[in-house]
C-alpha positions as CSV (number, residue, x, y, z in Angstrom):
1,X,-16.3,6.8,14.3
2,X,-19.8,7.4,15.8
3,X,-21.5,5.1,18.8
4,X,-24.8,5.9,18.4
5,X,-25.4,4.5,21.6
6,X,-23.1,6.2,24.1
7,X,-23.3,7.9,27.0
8,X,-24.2,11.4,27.7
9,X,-23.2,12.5,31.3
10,X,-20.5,14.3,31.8
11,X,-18.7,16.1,34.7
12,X,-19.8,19.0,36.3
13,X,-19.8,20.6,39.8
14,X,-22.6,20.9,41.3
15,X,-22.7,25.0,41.9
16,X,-22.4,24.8,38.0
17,X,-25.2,22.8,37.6
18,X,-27.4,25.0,39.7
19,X,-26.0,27.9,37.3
20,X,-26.6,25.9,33.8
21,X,-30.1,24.8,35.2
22,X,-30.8,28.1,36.9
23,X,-32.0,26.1,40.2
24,X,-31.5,25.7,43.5
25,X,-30.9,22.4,44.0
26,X,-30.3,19.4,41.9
27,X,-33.8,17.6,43.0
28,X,-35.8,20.8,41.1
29,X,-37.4,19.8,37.9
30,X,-36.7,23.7,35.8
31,X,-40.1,24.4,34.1
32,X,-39.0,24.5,30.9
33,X,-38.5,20.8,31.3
34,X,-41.9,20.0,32.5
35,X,-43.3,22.4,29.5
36,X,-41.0,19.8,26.8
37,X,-42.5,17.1,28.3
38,X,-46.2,18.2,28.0
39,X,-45.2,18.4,24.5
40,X,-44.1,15.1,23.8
41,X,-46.4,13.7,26.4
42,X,-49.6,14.1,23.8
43,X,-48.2,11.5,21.2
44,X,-46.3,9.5,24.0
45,X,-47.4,6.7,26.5
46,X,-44.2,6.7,28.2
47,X,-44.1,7.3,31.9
48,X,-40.3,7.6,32.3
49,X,-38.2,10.0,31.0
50,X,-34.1,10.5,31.1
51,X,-34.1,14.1,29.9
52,X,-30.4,15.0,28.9
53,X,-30.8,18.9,29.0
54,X,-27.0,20.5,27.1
55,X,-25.2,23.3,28.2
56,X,-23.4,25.8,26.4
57,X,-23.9,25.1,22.7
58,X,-20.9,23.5,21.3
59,X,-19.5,22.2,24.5
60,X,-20.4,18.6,26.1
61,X,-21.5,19.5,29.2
62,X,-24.8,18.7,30.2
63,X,-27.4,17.7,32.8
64,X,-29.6,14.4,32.6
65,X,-32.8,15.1,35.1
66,X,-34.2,11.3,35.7
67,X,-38.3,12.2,35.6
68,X,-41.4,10.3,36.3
69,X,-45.0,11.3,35.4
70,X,-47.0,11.4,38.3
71,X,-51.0,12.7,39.4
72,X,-49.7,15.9,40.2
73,X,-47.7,16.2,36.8
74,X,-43.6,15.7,36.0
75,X,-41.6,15.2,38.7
76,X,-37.3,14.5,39.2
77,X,-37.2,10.5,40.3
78,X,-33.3,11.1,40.8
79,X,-31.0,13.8,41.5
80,X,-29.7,15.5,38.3
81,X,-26.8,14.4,37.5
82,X,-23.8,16.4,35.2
83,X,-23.4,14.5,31.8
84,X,-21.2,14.5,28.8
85,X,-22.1,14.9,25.3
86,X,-20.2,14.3,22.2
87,X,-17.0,16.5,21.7
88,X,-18.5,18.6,19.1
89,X,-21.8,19.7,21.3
90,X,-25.4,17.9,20.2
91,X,-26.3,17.8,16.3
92,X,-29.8,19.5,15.0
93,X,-32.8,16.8,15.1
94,X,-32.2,14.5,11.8
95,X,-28.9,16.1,10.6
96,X,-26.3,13.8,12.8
97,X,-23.6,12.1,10.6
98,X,-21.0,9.3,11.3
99,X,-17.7,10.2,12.8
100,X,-18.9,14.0,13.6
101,X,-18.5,14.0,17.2
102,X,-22.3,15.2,17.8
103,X,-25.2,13.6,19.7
104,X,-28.2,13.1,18.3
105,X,-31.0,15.2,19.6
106,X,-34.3,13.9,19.6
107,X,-36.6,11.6,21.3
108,X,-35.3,8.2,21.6
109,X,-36.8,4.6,23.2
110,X,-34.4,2.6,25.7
111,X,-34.6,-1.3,24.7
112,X,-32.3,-2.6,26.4
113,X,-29.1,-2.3,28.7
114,X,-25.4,-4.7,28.5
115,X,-22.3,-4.7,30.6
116,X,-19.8,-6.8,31.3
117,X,-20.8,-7.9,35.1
118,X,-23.2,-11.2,35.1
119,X,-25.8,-9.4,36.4
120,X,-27.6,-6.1,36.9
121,X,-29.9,-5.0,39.8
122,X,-33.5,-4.0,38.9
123,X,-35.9,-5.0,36.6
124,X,-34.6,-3.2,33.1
125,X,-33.4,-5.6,30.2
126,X,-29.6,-6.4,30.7
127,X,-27.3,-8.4,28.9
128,X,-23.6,-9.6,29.7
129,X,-21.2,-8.8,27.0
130,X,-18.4,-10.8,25.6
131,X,-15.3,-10.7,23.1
132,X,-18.0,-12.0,20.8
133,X,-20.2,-8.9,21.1
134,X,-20.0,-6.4,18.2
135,X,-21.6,-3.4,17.1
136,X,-21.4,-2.4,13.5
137,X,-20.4,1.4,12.9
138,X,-19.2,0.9,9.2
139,X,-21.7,2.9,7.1
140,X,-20.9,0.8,4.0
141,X,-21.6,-2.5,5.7
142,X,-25.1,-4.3,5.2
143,X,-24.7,-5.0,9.2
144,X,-24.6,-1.2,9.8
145,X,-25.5,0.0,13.3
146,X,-26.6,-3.8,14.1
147,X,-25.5,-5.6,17.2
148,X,-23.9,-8.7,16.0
149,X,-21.4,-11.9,16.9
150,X,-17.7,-11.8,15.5
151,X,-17.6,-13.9,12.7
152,X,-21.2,-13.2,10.9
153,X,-20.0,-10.0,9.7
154,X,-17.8,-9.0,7.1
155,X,-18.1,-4.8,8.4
156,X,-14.7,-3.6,8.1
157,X,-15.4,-1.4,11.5
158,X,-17.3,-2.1,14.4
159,X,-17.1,-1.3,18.5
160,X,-16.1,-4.3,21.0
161,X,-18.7,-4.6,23.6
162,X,-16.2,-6.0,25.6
163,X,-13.3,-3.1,25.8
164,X,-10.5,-3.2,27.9
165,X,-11.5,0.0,29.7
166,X,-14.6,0.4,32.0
167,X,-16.5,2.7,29.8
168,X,-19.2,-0.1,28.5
169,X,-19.1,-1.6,31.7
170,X,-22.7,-0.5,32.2
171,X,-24.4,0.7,29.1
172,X,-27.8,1.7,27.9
173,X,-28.4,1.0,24.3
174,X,-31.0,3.9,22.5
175,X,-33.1,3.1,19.9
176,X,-31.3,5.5,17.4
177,X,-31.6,5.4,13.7
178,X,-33.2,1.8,13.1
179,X,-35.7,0.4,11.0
180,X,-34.3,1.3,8.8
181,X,-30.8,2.4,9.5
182,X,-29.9,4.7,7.1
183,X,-26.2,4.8,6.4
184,X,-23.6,7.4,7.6
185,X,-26.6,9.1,9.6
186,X,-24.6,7.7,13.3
187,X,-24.3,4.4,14.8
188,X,-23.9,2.7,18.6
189,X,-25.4,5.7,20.3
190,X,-25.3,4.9,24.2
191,X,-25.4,6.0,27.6
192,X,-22.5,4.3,29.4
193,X,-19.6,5.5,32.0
194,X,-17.7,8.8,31.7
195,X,-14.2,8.4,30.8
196,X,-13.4,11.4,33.2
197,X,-15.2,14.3,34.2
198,X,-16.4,16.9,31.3
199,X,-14.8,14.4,29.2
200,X,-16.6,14.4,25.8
201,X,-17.7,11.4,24.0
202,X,-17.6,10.4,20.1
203,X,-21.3,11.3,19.8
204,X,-22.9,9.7,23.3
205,X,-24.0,10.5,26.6
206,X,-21.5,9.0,29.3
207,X,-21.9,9.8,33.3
208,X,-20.3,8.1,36.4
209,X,-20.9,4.5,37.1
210,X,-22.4,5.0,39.8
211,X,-25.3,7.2,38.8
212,X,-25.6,5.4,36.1
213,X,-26.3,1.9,37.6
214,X,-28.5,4.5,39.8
215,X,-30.5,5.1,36.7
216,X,-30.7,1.6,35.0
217,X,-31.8,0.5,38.0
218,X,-35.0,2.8,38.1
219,X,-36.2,2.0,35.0
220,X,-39.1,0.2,34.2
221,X,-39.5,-1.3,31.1
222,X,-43.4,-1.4,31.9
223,X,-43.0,2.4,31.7
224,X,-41.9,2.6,28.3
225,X,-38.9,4.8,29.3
226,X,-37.3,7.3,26.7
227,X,-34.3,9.5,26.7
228,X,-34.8,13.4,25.6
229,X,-31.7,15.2,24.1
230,X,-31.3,18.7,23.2
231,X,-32.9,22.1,23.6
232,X,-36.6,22.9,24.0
233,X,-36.9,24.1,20.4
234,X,-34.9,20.9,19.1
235,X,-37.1,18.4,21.0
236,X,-40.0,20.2,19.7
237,X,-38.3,20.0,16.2
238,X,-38.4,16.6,16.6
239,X,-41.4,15.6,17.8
240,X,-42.9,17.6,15.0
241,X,-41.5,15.6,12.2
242,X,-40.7,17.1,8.8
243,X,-44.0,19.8,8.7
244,X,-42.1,22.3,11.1
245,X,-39.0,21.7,9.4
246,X,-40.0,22.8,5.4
247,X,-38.7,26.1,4.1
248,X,-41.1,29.0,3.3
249,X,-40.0,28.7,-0.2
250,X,-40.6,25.1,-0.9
251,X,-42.7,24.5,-3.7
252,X,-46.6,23.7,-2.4
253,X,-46.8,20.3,-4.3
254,X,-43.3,19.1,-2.8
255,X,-44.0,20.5,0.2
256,X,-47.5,18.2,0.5
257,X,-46.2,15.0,-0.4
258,X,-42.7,15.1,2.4
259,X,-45.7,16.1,5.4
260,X,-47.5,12.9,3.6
261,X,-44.4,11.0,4.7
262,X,-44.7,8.3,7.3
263,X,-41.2,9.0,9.0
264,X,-38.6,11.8,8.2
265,X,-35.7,9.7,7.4
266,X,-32.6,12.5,7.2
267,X,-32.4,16.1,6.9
268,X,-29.9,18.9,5.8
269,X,-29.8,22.2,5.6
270,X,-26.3,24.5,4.6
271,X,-25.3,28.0,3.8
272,X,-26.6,29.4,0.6
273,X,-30.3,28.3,1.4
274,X,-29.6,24.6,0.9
275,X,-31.9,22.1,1.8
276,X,-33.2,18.5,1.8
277,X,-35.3,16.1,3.3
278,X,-36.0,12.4,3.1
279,X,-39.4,10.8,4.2
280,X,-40.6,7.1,4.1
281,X,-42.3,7.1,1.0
282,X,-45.7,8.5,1.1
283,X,-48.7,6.7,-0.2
284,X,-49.8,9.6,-3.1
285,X,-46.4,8.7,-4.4
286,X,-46.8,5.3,-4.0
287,X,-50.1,5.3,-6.0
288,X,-48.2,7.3,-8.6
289,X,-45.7,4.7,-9.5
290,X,-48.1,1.6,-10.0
291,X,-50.3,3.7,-11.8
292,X,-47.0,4.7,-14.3
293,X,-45.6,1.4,-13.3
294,X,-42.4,2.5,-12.2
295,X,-43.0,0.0,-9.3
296,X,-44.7,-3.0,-9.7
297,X,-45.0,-6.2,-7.4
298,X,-42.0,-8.3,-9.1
299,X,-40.2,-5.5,-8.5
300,X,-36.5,-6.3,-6.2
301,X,-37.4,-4.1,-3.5
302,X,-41.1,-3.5,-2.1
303,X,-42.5,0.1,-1.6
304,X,-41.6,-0.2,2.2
305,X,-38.5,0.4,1.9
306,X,-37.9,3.5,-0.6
307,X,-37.6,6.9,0.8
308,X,-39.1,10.1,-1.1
309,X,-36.2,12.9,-1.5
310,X,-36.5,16.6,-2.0
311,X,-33.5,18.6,-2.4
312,X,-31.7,21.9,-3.4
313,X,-29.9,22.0,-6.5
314,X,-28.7,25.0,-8.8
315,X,-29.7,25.6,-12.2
316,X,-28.1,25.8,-15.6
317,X,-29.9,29.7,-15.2
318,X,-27.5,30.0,-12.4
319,X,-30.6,29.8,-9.8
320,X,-31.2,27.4,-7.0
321,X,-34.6,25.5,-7.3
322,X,-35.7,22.0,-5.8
323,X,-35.8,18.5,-7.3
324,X,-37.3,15.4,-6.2
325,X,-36.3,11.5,-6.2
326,X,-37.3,7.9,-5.2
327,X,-33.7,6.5,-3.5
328,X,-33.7,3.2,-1.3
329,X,-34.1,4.4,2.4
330,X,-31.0,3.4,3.8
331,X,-28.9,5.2,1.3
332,X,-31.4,8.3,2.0
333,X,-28.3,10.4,3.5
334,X,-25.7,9.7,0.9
335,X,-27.7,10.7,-1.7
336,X,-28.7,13.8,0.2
337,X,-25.3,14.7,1.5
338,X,-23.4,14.0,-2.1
339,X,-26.0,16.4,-3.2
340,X,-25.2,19.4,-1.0
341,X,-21.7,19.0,-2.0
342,X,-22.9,19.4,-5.5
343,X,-24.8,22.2,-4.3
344,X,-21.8,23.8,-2.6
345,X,-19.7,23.7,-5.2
346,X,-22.3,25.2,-8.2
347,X,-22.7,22.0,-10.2
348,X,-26.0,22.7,-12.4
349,X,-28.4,20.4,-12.7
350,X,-31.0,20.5,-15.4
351,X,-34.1,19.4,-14.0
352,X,-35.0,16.5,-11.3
353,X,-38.3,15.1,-11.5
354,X,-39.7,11.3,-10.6
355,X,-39.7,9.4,-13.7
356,X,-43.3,8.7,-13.3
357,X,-43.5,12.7,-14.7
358,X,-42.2,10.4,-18.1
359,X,-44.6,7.5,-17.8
360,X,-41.6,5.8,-16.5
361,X,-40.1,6.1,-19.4
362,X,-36.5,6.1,-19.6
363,X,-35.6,7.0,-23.1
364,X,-38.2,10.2,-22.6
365,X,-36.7,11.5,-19.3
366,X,-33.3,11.6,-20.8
367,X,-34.8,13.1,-23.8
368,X,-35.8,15.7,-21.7
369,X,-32.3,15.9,-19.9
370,X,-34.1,14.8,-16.7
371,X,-31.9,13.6,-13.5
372,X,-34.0,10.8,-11.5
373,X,-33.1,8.0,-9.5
374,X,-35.5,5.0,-8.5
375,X,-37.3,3.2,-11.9
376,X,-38.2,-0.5,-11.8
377,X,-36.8,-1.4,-15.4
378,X,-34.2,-4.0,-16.8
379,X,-31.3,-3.7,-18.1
380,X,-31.2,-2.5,-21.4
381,X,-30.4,-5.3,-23.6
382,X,-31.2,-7.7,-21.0
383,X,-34.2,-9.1,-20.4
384,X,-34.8,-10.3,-16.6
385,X,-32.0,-8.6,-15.6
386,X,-33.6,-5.5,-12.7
387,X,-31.1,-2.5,-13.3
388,X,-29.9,-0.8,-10.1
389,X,-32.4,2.2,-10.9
390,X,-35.0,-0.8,-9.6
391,X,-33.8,-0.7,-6.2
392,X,-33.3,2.9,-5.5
393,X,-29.5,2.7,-6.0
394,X,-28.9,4.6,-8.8
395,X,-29.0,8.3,-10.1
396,X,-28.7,9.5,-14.0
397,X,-27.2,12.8,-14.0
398,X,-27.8,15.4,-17.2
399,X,-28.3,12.8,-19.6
400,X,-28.1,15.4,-22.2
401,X,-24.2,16.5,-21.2
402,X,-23.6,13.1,-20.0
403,X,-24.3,10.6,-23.1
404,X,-25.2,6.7,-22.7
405,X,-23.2,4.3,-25.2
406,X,-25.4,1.6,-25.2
407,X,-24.8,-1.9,-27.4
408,X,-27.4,-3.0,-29.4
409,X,-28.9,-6.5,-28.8
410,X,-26.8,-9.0,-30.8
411,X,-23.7,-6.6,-31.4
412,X,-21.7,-7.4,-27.6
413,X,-19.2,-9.7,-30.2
414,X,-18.3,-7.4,-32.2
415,X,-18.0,-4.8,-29.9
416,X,-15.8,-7.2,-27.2
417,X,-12.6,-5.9,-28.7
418,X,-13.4,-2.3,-28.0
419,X,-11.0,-1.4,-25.0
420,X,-11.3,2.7,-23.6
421,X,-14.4,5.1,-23.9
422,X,-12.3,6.8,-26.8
423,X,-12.5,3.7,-28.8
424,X,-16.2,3.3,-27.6
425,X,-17.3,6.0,-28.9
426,X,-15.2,6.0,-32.6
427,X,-16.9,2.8,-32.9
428,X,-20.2,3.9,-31.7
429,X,-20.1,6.7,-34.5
430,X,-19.1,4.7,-36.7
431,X,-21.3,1.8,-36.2
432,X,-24.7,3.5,-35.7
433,X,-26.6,0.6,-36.2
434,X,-24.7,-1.5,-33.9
435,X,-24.3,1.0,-31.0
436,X,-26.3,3.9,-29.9
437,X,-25.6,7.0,-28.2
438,X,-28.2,7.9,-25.8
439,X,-30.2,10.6,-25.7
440,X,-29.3,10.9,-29.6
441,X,-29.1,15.0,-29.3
442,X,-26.2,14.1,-26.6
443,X,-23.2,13.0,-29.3
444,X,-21.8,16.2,-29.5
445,X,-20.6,15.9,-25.6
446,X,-19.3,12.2,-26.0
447,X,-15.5,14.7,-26.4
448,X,-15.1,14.8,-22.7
449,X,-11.5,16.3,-23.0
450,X,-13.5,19.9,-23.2
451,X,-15.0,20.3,-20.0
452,X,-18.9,21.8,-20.4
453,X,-21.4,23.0,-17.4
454,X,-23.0,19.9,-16.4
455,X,-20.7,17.3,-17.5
456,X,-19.5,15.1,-14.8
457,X,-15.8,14.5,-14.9
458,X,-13.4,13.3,-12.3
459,X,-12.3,15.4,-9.5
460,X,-16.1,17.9,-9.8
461,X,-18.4,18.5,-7.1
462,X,-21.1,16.4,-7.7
463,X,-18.9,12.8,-9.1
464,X,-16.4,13.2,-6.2
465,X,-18.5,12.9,-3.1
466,X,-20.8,10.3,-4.8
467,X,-18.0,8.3,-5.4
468,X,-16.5,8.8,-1.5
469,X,-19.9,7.4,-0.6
470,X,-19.1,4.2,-2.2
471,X,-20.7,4.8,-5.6
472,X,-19.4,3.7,-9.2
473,X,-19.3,5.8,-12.0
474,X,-20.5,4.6,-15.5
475,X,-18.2,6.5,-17.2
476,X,-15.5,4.2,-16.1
477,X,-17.0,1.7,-18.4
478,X,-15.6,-0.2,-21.3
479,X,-18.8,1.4,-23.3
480,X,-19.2,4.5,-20.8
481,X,-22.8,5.7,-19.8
482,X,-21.4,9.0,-18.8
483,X,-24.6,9.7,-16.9
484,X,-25.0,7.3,-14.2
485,X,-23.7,6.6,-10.7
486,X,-24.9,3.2,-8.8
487,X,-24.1,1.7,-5.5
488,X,-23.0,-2.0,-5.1
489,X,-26.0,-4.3,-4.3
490,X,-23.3,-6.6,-2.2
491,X,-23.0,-3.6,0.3
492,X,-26.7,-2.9,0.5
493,X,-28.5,-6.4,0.3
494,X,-27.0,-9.4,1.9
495,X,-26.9,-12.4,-0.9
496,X,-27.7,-10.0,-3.8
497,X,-25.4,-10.5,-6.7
498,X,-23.9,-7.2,-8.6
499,X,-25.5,-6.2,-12.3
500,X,-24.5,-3.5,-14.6
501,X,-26.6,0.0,-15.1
């Protein structure tokens, strides 16, 4: 369980401070600090900072220095005060993940503050808690790292607000992975009291109550105030975006249209070179899909809120090269992370382009044994009905090793009494102009008791972590479209009813 918004302060003396910070005193600002914060300072307006400054890498001890711009430059508002992180030390800018035990590094805004006392002195945005006061850390939940009332959620896991032990008793919320909040990437991040000293947290900052009612009592909300975590190079990482984070080796075309992105979304990166990124979509691709129509205004889910993902993936030539697809933003990580596992474990992918490459065309890009994801269409068969391709939750995988058995219009009678793919496809064969196997040059793999490169089976690398991420697999099916994985529209849209393929 992560809390995206916990606390980050954690015990430690004060002669280790002045070793970890190499200063004299816990009222000196170290320079690399100030240097960060001219950084960040060109793209922000914010005139308070609570800059959480880690340790030893892989340990959650920190220091949180409490700074104010002023006409002579950065200066320390507060003492410095010794901090926790999360057990498992501060993740990379992009790459935290639920239930890791990291903190986020990055640059984050503070909205708002809650506790359980009535009231809290100075001028910051408080609210009082109750037993009514939920915050959603269930990644396959619509509600996902929302603050909500008990009773309008149906998340199967969430954080009381109101806990039996003093560590939300004063809290500060960070504005951490929302609008959109994309799942699994770390939820209720906040800065609240310490259970003990140099006691870590599940992925927050926590310091004593005192100095941290010290600290939410400084703030200004007419200051903009934003908390700093991680290392010089990380915050500059982050305040970068996706440009400084590209490898050398990326394709030049791919390359151009993630910088084009309004927002990096999620990142990855793992032994063996791999490597993805997820943007907001960028407008050159957006201009590409109404001009091939694979978007179009009646489509279920406006432009706003698809992400544009480049990834790693190995080859059937036993190489690693980099695809591209359109998913829905919020599922941005689980696409990407199902992928490295596929990456990991050598599944080979054929080729991943957008389906605009086809003319959005989905008969051609299987043709062309083409993995892609996002493509406005309806259901085969059935008019008016948007497939789950249409709101970025869907993938086809090797169409060509992985066949479609798709019913013609007008035969679902006589094919009702079909029961089990092996039936499905005897009668396909045997009823060619009733049923068709899809690509046509895939019939020869519609045997899946002969395992083939490619072919995605129960138990490989590529099905398995799709399928841990909440995904269903069409080859399940009564007629079995080997091929595709698709995520439930009842655990990504509220009120949206669930359609086939």
């Amino acid at each position: 369980m992560n809390r995206t918004w916990r606390s980050i302060f954690g015990g430690v003396t004060l002669a280790t401070l002045a070793l970890v910070t190499g200063c004299s005193s816990n009222r000196e600002l170290p320079r690399r600090i100030s240097e960060s914060l001219d950084g960040i300072a060109r793209s922000s307006h914010s005139g308070q900072f609570l800059y959480v400054d880690p340790g030893t890498p892989g340990l959650p001890q920190a220091t949180l220095y409490p700074v104010r711009r002023s006409l002579l430059g950065w200066e320390l508002a507060l003492p410095a005060v010794p901090v926790n992180l999360g057990r498992n030390g501060v993740a990379p800018p992009f790459e935290k993940r639920e239930g890791d035990g990291r903190t986020p590094a990055g640059i984050f805004p503070l909205r708002t503050a809650f506790g359980y006392p009535a009231t809290l002195p100075g001028t910051f945005p408080y609210r009082q808690v109750d037993t009514h006061d939920l915050w959603v850390d269930d990644p396959q939940s619509p509600d996902y790292n929302r603050w909500v009332w008990r009773g309008e959620t149906r998340a199967s896991s969430f954080e009381e607000l109101l806990r039996p032990d003093p560590l939300y008793r004063y809290a500060l919320a960070l504005d951490y992975n929302t609008e959109p909040a994309v799942r699994d990437m770390g939820s209720a991040i906040f800065i609240h009291v310490e259970r003990g000293p140099e006691s870590g947290t599940a992925g927050c900052v926590s310091l004593p109550e005192k100095e941290l009612v010290r600290v939410i009592g400084w703030l200004d909300p007419e200051q903009r105030p934003q908390v700093v975590i991680g290392s010089a190079s990380a915050v500059a990482a982050a305040s970068a975006g996706v440009a400084a984070q590209l490898p050398d080796d990326l394709p030049a075309g791919l390359k151009e249209r993630l910088s084009q992105g309004g927002r990096l979304l999620a990142l990855r990166r793992g032994a063996g070179g791999f490597f993805a990124a997820a943007v907001s979509l960028p407008d050159s691709v957006g201009r590409l899909m109404r001009e091939k129509q694979s978007w179009r205004p009646e489509c279920p889910v406006p432009l706003d809120q698809l992400a544009y993902l480049v990834t790693s993936f190995w080859g059937f030539d036993g190489q690693p090269h980099y695809g591209e697809l359109v998913v829905h933003q919020v599922l941005a990580a689980f696409f990407m992370d199902s992928l490295h596992h596929a990456y990991n474990g050598r599944f080979p992918i054929e080729r991943m382009e957008l389906i605009d490459a086809f003319d959005a065309d989905d008969f051609r890009s299987m043709d062309a044994n083409n993995s892609s994801a996002f493509n406005c269409r309806e259901v085969p068969g059935r008019p008016g009905v948007f497939s789950r391709h249409s709101y970025g939750a869907a993938i086809d995988i090797n169409p060509r090793q992985n066949p479609y058995l798709m019913l013609e219009e007008g035969a679902r009678q006589q094919g009702a009494s079909v029961a089990g793919a092996a039936a499905a496809r005897d009668f396909c064969l045997g009823n060619p102009a009733l049923c068709r196997v899809l690509p046509a040059a895939s019939a020869d793999h519609l045997d899946r008791q002969q395992p083939r490169p490619g072919m995605l089976q129960p138990g490989d690398p590529l099905l398995t972590p799709f399928r841990q991420r909440g995904f269903t697999w069409g080859g399940s099916w009564r007629f079995p479209d080997y091929q595709h994985l698709e995520y439930d529209l009842g655990r990504l849209l509220q009120g949206d009813e669930t359609t086939p393929r």
